[in-house]
Z-matrix of the N, CA and C atoms (Angstrom, degrees):
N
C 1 1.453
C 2 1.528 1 109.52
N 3 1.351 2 118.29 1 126.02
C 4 1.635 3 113.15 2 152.82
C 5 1.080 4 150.88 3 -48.93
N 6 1.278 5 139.98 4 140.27
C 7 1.281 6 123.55 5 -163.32
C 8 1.473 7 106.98 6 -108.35
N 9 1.350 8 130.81 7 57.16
C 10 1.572 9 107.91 8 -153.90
C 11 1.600 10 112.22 9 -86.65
N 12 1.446 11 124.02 10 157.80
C 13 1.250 12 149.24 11 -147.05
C 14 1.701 13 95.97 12 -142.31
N 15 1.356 14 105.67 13 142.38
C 16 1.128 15 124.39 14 -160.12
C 17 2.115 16 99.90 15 -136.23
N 18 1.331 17 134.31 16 107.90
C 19 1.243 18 116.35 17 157.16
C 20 1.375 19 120.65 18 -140.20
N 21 1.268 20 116.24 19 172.03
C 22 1.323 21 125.53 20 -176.30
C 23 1.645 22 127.47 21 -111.28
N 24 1.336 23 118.98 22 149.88
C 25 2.005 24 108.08 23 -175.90
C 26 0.831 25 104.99 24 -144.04
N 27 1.317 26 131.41 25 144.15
C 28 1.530 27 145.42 26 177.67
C 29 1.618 28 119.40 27 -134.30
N 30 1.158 29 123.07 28 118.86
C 31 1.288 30 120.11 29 -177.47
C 32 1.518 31 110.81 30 -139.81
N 33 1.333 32 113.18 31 125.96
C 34 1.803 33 100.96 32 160.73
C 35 1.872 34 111.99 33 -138.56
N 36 0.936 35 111.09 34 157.17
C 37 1.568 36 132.14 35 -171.46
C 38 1.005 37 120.29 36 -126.33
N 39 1.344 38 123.88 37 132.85
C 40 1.861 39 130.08 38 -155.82
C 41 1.785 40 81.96 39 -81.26
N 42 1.437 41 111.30 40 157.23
C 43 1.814 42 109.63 41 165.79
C 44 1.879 43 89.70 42 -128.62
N 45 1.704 44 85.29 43 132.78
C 46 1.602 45 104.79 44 177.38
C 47 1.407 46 94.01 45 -120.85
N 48 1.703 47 112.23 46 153.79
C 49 1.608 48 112.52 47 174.88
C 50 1.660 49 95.86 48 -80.85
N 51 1.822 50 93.55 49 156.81
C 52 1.142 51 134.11 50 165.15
C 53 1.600 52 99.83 51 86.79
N 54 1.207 53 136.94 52 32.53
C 55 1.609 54 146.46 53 168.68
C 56 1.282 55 113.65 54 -100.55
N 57 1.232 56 132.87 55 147.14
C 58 1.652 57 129.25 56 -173.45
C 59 2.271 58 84.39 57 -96.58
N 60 1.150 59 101.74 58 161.34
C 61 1.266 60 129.29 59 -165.31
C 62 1.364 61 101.09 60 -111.75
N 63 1.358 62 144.87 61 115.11
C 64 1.065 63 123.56 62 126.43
C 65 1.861 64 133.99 63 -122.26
N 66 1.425 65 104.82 64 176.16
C 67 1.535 66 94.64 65 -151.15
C 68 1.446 67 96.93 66 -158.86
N 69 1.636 68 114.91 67 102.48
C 70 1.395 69 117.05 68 175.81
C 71 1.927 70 110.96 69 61.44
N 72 1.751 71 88.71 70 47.92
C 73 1.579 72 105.62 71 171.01
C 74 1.133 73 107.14 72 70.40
N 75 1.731 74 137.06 73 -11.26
C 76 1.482 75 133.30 74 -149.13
C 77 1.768 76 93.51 75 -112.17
N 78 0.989 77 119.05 76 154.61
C 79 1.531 78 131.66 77 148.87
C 80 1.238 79 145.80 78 -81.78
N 81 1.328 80 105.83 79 94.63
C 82 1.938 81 109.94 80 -156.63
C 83 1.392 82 111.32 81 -89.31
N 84 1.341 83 112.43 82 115.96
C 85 1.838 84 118.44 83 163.05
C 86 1.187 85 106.95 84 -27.37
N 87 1.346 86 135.03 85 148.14
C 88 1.619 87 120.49 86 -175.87
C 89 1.528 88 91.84 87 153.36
N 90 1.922 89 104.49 88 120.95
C 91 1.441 90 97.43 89 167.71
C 92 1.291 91 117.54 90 -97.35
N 93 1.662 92 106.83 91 46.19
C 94 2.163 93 108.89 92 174.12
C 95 1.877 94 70.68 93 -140.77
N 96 1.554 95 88.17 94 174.37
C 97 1.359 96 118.72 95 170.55
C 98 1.099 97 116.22 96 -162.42
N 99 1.217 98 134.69 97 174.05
C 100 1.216 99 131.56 98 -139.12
C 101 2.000 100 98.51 99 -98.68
N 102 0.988 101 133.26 100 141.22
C 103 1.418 102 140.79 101 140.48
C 104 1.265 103 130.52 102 -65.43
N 105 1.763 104 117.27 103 99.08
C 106 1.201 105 109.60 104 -178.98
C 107 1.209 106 108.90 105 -178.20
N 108 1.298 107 132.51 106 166.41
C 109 1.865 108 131.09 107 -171.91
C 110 0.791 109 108.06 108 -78.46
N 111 1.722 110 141.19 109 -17.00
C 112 1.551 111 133.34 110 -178.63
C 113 1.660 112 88.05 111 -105.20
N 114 1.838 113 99.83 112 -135.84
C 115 1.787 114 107.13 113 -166.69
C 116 1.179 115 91.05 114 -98.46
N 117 1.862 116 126.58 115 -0.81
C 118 1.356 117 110.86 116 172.95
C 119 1.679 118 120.89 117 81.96
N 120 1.757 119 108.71 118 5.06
C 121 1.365 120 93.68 119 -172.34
C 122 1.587 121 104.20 120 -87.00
N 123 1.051 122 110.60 121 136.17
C 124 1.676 123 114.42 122 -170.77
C 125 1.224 124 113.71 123 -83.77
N 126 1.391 125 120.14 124 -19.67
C 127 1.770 126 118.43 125 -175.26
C 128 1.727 127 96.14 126 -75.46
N 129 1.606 128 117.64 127 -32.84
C 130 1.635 129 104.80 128 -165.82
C 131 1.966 130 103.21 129 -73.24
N 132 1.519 131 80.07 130 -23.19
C 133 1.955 132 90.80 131 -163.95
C 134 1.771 133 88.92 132 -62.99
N 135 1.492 134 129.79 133 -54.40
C 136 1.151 135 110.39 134 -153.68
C 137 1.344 136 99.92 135 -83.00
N 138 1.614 137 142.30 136 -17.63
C 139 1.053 138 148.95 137 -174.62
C 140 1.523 139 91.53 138 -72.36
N 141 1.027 140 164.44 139 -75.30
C 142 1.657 141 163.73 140 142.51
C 143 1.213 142 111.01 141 17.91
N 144 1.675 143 98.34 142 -59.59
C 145 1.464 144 107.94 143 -173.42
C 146 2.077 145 103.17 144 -65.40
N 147 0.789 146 97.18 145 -41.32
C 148 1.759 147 117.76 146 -162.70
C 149 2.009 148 89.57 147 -55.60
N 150 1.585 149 93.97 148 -64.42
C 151 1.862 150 91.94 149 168.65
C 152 1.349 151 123.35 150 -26.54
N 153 1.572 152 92.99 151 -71.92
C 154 1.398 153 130.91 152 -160.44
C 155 2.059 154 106.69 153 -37.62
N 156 1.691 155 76.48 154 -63.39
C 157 1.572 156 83.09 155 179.38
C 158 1.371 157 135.70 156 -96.35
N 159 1.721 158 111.97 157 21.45
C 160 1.363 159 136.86 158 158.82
C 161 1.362 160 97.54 159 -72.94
N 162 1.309 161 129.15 160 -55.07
C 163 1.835 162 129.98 161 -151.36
C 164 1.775 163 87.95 162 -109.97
N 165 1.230 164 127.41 163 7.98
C 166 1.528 165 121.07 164 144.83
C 167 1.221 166 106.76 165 79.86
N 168 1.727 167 115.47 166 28.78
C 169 1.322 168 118.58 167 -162.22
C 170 1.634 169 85.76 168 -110.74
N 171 1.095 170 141.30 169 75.24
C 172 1.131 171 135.02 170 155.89
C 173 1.730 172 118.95 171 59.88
N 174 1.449 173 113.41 172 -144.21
C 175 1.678 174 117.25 173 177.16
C 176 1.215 175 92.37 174 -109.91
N 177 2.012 176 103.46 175 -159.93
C 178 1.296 177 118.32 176 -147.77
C 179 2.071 178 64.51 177 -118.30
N 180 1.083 179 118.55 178 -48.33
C 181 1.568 180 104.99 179 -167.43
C 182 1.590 181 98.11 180 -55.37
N 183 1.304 182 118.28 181 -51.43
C 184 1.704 183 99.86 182 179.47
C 185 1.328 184 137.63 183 -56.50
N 186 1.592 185 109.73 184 -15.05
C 187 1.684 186 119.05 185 165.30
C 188 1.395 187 101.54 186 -90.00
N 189 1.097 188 119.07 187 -66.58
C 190 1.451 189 120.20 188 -176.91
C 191 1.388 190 129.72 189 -80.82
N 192 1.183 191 143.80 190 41.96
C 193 1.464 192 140.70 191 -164.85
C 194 1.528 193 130.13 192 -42.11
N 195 1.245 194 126.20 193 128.17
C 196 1.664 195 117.55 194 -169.38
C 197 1.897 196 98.32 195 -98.31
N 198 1.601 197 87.80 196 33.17
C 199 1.732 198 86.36 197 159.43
C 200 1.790 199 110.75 198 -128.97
N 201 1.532 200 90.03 199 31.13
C 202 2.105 201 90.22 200 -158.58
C 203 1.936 202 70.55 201 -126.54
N 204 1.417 203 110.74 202 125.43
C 205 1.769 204 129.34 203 179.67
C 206 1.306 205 97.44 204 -80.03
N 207 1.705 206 126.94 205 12.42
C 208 1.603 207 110.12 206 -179.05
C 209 1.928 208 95.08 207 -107.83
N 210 1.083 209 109.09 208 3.25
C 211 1.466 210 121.98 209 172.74
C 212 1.607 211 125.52 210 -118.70
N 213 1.349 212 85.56 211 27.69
C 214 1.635 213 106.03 212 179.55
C 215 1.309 214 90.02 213 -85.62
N 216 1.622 215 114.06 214 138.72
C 217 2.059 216 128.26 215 -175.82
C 218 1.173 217 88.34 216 17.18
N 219 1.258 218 140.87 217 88.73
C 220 1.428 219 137.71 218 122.28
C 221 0.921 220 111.34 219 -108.53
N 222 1.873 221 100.50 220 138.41
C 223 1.434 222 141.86 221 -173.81
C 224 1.837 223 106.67 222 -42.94
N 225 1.113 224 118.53 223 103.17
C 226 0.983 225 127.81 224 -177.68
C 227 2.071 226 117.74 225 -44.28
N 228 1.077 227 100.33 226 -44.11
C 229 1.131 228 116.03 227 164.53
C 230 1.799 229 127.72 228 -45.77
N 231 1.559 230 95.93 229 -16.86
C 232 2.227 231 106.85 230 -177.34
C 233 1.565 232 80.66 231 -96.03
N 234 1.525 233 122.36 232 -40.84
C 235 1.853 234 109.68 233 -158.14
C 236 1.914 235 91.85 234 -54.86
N 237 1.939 236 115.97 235 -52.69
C 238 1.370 237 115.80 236 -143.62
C 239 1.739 238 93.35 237 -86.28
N 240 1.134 239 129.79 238 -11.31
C 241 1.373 240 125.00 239 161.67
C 242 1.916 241 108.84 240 -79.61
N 243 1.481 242 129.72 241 -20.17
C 244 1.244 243 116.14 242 164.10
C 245 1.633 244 108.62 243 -78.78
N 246 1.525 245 107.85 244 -33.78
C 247 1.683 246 87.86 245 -178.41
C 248 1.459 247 110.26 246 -78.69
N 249 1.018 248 134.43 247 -8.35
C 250 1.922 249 125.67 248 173.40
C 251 1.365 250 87.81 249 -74.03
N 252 1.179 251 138.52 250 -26.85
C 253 1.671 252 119.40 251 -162.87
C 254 1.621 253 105.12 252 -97.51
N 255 1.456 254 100.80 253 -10.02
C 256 1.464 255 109.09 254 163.56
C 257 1.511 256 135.27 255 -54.73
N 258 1.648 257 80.11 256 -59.59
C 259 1.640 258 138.09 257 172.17
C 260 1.801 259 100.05 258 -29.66
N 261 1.647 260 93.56 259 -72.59
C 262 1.129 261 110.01 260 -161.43
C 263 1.744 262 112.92 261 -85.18
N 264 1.305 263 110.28 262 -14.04
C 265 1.583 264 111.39 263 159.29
C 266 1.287 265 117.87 264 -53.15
N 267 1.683 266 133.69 265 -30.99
C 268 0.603 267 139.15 266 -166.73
C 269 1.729 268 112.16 267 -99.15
N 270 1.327 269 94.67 268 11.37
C 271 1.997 270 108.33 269 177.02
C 272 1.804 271 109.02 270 79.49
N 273 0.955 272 128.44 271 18.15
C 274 1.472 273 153.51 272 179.68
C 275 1.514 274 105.68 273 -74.75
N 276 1.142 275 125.51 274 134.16
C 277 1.434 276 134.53 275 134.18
C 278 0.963 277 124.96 276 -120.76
N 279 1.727 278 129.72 277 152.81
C 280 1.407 279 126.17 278 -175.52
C 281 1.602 280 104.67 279 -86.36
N 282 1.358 281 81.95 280 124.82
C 283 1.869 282 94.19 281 157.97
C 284 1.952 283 138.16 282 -70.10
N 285 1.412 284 92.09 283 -50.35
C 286 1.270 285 96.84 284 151.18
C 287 2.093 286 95.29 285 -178.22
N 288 0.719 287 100.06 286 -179.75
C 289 1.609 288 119.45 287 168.79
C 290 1.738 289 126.27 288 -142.08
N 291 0.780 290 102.37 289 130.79
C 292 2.197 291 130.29 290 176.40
C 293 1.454 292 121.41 291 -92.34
N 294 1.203 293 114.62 292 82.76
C 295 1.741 294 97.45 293 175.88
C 296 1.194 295 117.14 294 -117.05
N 297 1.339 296 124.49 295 154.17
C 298 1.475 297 128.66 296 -177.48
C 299 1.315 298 108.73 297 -144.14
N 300 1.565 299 106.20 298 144.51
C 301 1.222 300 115.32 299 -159.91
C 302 1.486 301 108.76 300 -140.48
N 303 1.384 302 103.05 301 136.89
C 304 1.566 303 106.53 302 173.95
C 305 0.998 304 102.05 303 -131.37
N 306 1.971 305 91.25 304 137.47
C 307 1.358 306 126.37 305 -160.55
C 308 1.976 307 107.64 306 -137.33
N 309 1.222 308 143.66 307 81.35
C 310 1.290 309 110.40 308 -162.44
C 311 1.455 310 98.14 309 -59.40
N 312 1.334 311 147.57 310 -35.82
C 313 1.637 312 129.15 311 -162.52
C 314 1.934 313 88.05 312 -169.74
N 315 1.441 314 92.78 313 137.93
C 316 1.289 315 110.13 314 23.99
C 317 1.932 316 94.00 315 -132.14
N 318 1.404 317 113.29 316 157.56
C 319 1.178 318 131.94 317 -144.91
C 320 1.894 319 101.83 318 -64.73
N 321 1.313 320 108.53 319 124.38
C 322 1.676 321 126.63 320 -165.92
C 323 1.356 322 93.13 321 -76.35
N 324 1.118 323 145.46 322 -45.14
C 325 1.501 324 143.51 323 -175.90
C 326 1.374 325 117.97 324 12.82
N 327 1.678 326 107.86 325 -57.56
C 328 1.288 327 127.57 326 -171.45
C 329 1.115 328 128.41 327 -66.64
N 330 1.191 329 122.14 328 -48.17
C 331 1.648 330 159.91 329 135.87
C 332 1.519 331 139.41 330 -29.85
N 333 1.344 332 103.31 331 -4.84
C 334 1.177 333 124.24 332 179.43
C 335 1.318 334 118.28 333 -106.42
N 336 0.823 335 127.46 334 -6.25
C 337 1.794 336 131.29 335 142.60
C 338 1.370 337 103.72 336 -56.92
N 339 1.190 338 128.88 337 -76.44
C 340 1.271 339 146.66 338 -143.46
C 341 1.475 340 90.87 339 -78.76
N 342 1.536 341 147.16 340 -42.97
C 343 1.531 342 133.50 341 167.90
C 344 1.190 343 105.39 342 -34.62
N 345 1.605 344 91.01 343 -70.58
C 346 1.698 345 98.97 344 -169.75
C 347 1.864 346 128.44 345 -31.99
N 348 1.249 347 106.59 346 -46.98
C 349 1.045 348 143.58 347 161.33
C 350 1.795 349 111.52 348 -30.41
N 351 1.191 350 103.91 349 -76.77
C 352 1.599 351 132.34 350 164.11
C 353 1.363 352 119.42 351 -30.14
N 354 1.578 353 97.48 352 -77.17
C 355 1.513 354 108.07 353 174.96
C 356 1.352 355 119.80 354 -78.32
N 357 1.071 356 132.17 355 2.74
C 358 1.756 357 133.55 356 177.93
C 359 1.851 358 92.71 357 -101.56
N 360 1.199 359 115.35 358 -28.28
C 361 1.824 360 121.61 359 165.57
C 362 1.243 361 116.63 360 -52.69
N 363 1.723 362 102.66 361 -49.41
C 364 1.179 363 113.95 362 -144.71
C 365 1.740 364 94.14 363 -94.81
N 366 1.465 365 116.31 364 -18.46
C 367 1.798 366 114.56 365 -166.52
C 368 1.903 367 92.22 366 -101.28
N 369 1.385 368 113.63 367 -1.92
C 370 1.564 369 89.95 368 -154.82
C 371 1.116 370 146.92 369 96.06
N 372 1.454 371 116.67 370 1.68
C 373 1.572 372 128.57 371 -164.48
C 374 1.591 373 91.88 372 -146.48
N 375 1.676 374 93.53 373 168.51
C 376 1.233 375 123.34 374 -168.40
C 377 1.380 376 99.24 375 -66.42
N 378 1.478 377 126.21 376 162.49
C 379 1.378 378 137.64 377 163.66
C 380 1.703 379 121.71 378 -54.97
N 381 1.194 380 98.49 379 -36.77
C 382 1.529 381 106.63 380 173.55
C 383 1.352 382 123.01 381 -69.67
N 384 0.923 383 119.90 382 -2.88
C 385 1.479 384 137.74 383 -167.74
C 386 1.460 385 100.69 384 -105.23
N 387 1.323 386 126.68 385 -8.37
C 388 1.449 387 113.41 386 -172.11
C 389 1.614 388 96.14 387 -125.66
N 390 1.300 389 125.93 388 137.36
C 391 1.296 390 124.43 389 164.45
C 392 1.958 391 118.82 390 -114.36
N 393 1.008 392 108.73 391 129.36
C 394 1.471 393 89.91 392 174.99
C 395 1.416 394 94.17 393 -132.65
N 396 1.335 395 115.87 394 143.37
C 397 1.707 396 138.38 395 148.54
C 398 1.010 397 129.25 396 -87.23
N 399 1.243 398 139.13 397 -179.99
C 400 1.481 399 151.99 398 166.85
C 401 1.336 400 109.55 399 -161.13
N 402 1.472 401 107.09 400 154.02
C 403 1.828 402 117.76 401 -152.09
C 404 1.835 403 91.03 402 -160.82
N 405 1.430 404 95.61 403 132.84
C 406 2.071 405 81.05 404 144.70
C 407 1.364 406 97.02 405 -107.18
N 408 1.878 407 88.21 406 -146.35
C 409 2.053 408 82.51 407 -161.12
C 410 1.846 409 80.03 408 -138.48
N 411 1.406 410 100.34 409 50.62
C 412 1.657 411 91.43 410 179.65
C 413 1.254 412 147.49 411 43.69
N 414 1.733 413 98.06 412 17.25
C 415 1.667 414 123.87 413 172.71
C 416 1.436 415 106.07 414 94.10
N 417 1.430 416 102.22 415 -0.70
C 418 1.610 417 107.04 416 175.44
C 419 1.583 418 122.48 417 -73.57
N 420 1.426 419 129.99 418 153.76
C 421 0.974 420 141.26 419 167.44
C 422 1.627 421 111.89 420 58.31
N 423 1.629 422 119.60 421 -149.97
C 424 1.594 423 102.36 422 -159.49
C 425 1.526 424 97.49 423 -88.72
N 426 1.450 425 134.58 424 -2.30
C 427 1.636 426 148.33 425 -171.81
C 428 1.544 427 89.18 426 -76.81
N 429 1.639 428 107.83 427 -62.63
C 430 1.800 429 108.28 428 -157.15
C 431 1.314 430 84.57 429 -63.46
N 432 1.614 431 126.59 430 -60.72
C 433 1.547 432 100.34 431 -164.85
C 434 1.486 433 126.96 432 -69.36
N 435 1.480 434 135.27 433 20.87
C 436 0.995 435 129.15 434 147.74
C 437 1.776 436 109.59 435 101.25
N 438 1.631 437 98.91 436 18.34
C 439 1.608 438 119.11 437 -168.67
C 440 1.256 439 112.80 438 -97.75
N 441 1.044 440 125.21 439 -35.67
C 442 1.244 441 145.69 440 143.44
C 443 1.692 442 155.03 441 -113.81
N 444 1.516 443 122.99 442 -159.19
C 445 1.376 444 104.73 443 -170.30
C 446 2.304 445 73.55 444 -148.95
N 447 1.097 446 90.12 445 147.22
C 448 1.535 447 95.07 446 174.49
C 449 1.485 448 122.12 447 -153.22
N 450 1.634 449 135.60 448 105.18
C 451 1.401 450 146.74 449 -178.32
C 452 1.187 451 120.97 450 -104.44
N 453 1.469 452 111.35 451 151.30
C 454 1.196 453 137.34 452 -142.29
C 455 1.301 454 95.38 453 -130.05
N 456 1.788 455 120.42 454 131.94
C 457 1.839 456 108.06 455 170.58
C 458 1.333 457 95.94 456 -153.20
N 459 1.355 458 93.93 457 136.16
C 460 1.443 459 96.45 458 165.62
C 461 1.741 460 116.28 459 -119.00
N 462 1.092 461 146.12 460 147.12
C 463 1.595 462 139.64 461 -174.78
C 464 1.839 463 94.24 462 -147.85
N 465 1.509 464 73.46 463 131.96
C 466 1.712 465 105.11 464 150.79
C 467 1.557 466 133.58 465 -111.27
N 468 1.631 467 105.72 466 141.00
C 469 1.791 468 94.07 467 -157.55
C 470 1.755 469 76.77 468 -134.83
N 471 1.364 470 97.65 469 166.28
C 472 1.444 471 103.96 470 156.90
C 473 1.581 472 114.67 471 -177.25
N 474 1.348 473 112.40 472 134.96
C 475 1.541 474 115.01 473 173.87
C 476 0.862 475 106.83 474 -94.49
């Protein structure tokens, strides 16, 4: 019998000019970047979280803390390769994962091969297994005005 697991992730990051951006492991042209103690990419942060709290292991601040200086700008990509190894301590495999991300600009369209790509590298699994989107929010709220960056994850695991 399967055990399947169901979770959810949410992450967003203030964008100040002159910061490099990243977003689902990739590097986005962009004169803001993200604000934050790691690289700030918010699709891996909520994708972590999405793991994290499928296999009931808490958040991404309780493994990773942005008060511990060994997670100062680190590559977002070592946190979501420690939580699959989390994941999978716990007899887990990923089923697949969904993330969506709002960005008003500048527009991910392009780039979304190449996430996919990234993070199905970076978790261990096939490409098909990972979905990512991109959305703005119609100039609405602190996304439309260009204040932030905000992701959406959902993950399935099952032993």
């Amino acid at each position: 019998m399967n055990n399947w697991r169901i979770g959810n992730g949410y992450d967003v990051h203030r964008l100040a000019p002159g910061l490099p951006l990243r977003i689902g492991g990739v590097q986005v042209e962009h004169d803001r970047g993200a604000v934050a103690h790691s690289d700030g990419d918010a699709a891996i942060h909520a994708l972590c979280d999405a793991l994290l709290g499928a296999a009931g292991l808490r958040d991404i601040g309780f493994h990773f803390p942005d008060t511990f200086a060994e997670f100062k700008g680190i590559d977002s990509k070592i946190l979501l390769r420690k939580t699959v190894a989390l994941v999978a301590e716990k007899g887990y495999t990923i089923g697949n994962v969904d993330l969506t991300v709002c960005l008003q600009r500048p527009r991910l369209k392009p780039l979304i091969p190449q996430m996919r790509a990234v993070l199905a590298e970076t978790m261990g699994v096939d490409p098909d297994r990972v979905n990512v989107k991109a959305t703005t929010t119609e100039q609405l709220g602190f996304v439309g005005r260009e204040e932030g960056v905000a992701a959406y994850a959902v993950a399935m695991i099952r032993k």
